[in-house]
C-alpha positions in Angstrom: -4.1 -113.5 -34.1 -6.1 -110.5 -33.4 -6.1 -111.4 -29.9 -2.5 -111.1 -29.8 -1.8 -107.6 -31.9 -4.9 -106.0 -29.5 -3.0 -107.5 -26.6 0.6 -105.7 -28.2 -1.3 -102.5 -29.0 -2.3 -102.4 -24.9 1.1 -103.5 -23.4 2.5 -101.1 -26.7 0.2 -98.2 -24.9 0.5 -99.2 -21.4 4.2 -98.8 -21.9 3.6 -95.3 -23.3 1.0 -93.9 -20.8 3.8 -95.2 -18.2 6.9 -93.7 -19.9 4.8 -90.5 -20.2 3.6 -90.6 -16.4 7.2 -90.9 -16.0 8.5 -88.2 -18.0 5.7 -85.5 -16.3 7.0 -87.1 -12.9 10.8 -86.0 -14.1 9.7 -82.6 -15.1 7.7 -81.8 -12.0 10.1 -83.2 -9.7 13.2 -81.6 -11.2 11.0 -78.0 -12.0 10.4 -78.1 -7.9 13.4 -79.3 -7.0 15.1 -76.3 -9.4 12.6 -74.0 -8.2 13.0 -75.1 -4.3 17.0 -74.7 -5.3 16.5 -71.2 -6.5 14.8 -69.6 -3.2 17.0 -71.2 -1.0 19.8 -69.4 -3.1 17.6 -66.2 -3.2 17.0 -67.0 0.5 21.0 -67.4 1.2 22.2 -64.1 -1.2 19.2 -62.1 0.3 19.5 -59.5 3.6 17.9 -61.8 5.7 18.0 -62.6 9.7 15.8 -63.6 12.5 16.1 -62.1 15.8 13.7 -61.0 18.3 11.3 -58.3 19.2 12.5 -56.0 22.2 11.7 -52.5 23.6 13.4 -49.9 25.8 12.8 -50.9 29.2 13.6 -49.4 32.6 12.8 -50.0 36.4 11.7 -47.5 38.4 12.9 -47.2 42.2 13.3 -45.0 44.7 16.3 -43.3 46.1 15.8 -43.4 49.1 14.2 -46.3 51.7 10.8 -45.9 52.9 7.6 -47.3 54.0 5.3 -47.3 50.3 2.5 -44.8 51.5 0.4 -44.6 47.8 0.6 -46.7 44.3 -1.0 -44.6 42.0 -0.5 -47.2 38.7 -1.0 -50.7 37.7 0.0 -53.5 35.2 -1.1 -52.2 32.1 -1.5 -48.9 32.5 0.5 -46.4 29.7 2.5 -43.6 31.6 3.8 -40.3 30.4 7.6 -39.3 31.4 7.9 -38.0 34.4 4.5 -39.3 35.5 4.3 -39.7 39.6 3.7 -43.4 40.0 4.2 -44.0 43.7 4.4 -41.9 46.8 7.1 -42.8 50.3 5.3 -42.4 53.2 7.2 -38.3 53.8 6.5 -37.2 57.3 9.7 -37.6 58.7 11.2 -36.0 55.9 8.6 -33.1 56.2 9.4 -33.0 59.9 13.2 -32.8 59.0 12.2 -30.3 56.0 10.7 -27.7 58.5 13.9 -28.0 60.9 16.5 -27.4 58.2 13.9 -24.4 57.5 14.3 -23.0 61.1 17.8 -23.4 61.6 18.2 -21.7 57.9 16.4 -18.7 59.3 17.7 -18.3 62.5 21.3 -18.1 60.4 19.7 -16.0 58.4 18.5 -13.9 61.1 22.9 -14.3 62.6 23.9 -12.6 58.9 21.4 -9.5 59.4 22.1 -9.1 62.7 26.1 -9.4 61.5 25.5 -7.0 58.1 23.7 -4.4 61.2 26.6 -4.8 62.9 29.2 -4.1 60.7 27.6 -1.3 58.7 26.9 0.7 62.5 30.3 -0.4 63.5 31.6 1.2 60.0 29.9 4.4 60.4 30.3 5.0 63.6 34.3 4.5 63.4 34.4 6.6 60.2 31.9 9.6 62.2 35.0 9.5 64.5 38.0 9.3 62.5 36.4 12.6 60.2 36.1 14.1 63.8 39.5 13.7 64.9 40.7 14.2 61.4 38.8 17.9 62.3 40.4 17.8 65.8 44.1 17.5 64.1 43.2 20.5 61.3 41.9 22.8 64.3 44.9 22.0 65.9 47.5 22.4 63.6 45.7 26.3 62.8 46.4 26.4 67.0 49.8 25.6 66.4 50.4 27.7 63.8 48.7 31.0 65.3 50.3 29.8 68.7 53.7 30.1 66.3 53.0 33.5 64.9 52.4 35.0 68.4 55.4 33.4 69.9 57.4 34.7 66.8 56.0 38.4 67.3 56.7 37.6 71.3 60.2 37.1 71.0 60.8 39.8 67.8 59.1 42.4 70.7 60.8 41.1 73.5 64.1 41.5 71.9 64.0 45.0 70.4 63.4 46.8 73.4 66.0 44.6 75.4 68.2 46.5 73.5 66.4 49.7 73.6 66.7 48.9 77.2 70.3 48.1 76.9 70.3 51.6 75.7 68.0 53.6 78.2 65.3 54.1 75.4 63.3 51.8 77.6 62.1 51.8 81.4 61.9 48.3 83.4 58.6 48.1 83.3 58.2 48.1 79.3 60.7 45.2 79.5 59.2 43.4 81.7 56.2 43.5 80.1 57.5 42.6 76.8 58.8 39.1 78.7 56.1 38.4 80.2 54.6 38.7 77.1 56.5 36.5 75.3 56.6 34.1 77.9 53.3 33.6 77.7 53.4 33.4 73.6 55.9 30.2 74.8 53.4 28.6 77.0 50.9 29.1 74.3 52.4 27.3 71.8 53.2 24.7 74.2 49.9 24.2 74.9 49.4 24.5 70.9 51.6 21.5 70.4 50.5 19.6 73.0 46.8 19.8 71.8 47.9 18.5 68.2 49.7 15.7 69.8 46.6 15.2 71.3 44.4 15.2 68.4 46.7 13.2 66.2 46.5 10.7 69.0 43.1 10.6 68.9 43.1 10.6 65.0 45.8 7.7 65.7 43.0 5.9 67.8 40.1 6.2 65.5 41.7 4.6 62.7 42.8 1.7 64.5 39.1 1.4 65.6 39.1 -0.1 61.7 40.4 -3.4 62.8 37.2 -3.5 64.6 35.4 -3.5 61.4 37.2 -6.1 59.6 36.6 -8.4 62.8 32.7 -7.5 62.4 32.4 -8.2 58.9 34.9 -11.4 59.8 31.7 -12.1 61.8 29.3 -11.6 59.2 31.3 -13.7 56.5 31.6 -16.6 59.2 27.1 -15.7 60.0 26.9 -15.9 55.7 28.8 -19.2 55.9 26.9 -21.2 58.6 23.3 -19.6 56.6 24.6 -21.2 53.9 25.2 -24.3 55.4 21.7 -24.2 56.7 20.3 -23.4 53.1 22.4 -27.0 52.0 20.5 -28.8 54.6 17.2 -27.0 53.6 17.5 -27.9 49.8 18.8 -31.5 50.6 15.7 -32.1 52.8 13.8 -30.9 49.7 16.0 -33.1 47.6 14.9 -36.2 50.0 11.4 -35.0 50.0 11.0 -35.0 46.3 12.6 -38.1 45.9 9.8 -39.9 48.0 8.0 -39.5 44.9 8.2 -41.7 42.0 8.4 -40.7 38.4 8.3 -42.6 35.2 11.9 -42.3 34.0 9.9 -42.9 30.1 6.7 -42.9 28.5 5.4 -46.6 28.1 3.3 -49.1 29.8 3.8 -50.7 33.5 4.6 -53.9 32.0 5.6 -55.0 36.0 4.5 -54.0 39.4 7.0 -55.9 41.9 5.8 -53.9 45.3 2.3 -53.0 46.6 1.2 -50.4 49.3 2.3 -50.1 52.7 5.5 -52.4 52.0 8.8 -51.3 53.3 11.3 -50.6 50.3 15.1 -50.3 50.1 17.1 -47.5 47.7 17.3 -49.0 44.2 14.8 -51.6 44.6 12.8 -51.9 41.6 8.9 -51.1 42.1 7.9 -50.9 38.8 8.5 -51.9 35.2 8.3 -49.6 32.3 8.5 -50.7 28.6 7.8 -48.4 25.8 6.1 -50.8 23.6 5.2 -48.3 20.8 8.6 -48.4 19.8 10.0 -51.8 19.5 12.4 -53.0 17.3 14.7 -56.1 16.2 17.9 -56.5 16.3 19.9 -59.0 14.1 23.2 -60.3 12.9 24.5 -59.5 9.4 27.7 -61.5 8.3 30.3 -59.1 7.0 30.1 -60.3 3.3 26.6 -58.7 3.2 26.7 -55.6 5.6 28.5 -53.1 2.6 25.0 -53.5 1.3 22.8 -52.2 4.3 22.6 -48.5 5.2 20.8 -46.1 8.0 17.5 -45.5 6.9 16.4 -48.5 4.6 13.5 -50.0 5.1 12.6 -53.6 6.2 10.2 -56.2 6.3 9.2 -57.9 9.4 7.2 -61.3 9.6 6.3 -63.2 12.9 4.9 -66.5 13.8 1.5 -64.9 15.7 0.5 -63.0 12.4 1.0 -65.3 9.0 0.9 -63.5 6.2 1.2 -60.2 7.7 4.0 -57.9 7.1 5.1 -55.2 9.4 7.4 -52.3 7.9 10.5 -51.1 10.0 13.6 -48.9 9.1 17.4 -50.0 9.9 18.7 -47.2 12.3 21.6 -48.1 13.6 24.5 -50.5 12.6 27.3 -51.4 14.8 31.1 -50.6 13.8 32.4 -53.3 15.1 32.1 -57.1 14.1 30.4 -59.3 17.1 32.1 -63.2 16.7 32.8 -65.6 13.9 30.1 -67.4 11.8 32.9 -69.4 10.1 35.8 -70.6 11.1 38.7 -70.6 8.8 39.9 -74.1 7.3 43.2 -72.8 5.5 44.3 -69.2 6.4 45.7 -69.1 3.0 42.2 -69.2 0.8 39.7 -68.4 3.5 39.5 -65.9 7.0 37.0 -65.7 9.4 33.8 -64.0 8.8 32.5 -62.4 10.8 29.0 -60.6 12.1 28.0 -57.0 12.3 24.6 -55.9 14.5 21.8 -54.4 12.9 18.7 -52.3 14.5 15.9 -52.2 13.3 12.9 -50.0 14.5 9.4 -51.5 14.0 6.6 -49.2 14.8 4.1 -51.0 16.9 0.9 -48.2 17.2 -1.5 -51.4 17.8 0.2 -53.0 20.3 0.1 -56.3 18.6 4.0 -57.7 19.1 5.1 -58.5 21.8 8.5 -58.3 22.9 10.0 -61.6 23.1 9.1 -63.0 19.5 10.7 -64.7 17.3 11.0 -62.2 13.9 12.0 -62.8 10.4 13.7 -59.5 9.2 14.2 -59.2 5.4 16.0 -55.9 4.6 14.7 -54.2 1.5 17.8 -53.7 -0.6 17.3 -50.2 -2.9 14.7 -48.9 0.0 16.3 -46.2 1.3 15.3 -43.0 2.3 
């Protein structure tokens, strides 16, 4: 009998230990399950994307061909802007450089000679003209003293014809008196004629003008083919300088495509350049979340090379416009299309350590913003 109540009292606790096991088992598995429900809620309601880690990048070429005389960086090496990172092998440009130099000076030398020309031709024509401008005053004085005489002539001449008329006066004062006035007459003719002369020449001088306008014709035509000549000079300099290549931005040679003494084309990329001090991530926020991001807030950034380390960034810049669809819409009555808006984030990288092309988990800090 004892046997069988110790045997009940076992199976009596074996049932209890087994219904408690149970119960614990219950309470774990529902307290993780509930618990592993509650982050993937947190997880879904959170500001959270994955995207990847990139960096400004250019190529640098030349622009113009050439044969590669000098690579002056390698793989690796961190470059200021405007850096010289290659050098075109430039002795045909220097040789056309020093002709475009010569023929800029010898039209240089064409403009002088022209300026020479027309300021001599200028004075020279305006020496004359003030001369026969003189000519034409001294004349017209002649003219006018040759006028007087002849008046006085004549007024003479006349009063003693009549005293003549009137035996007052002998032949011989009369004939005097003509001959007098006679030659007053010629006198002013020759007066007249001298100013007609003179304005002639005053006439002539001033026409001599056109002769300026063609020399400083010449001269504007000289300035004209100098400046010509200076294009050619600063496009040989233009061609010159761009036989040397320049880091169009500060970063690191993350590429070298060419080596020395290869033959290059215009636009053929030489070099690689990626400013990996500045990288950032860029992500897709769905448009029921985006009201709640802003310029400036800060972010948390996680990536598969460093568990459990956090990197900080800062969300500056957020595209207007909505990429594509995430979610097509089943009934256009109760539900639309939602779409996704992209998000920049920068992620300071001072050591180096990402890399771009991985993968990164972005959390945006919701209330961080500064």
């Amino acid at each position: 009998m004892h046997a069988i109540t110790a045997i009940k009292l076992k199976k009596t606790a074996v049932t209890v230990l087994l219904a408690g096991i149970f119960t614990a088992a219950v309470f774990i598995f529902h307290n993780y399950f509930y618990k592993q429900q509650m982050a993937i809620a947190e997880e879904r309601d959170s500001l959270t994307a994955t995207g990847t880690i990139e960096a400004r990048t250019a190529v640098a070429a030349f622009k113009i061909p050439g044969r590669i005389e000098t690579i002056l960086v390698d793989e690796g090496a961190r470059v200021e802007q405007g850096q010289e990172l290659a050098r075109l092998d430039s002795s045909e440009l220097n040789a056309k450089l020093a002709q475009a130099e010569g023929a800029y000076a010898a039209a240089q030398a064409q403009v002088n000679q022209a300026s020479h020309n027309v300021i001599y031709q200028s004075q020279q024509i305006e020496a004359k003209i003030k001369q026969a401008e003189a000519g034409v005053a001294a004349a017209e004085v002649g003219v006018k003293d040759a006028q007087d005489q002849l008046n006085n002539a004549r007024d003479l001449y006349d009063r003693l014809r009549l005293l003549h008329e009137q035996g007052a006066v002998d032949d011989r004062k009369l004939e005097e008196a003509k001959n007098g006035y006679e030659r007053a007459q010629n006198a002013y003719n020759a007066a007249q004629k001298k100013l007609q002369e003179a304005r002639a020449l005053l006439d002539q001088a001033i026409s001599a003008r056109t002769g300026v306008a063609v020399a400083q014709a010449q001269q504007e035509a000289a300035a004209g083919q100098a400046r010509q000549a200076g294009g050619a000079v600063e496009e040989a300099k233009a061609y010159l300088a761009d036989a040397v290549l320049k880091a169009p931005l500060a970063g690191f040679i993350t590429q070298k495509y060419l080596e020395q003494g290869e033959m290059v084309n215009a636009g053929t990329p030489v070099f690689e350049i990626t400013d990996l001090l500045h990288t950032y991530v860029k992500v897709y926020i769905s448009e029921k979340k985006i009201g709640r991001v802003r310029l400036g807030q800060e972010a948390e950034i996680t990536v598969d090379a460093f568990p459990g380390k956090t990197f900080k960034g800062k969300v500056v810049w957020i595209n207007d416009a909505g990429e594509f669809a995430v979610k097509k819409a089943i009934n256009d009555q109760y539900e639309h299309d939602i779409r996704s808006f992209e998000v920049k984030i920068d992620v300071p990288n001072p050591d180096l350590v990402l890399k771009t092309g991985m993968t990164a988990r972005v959390k945006i800090l919701e209330g961080e913003q500064q």
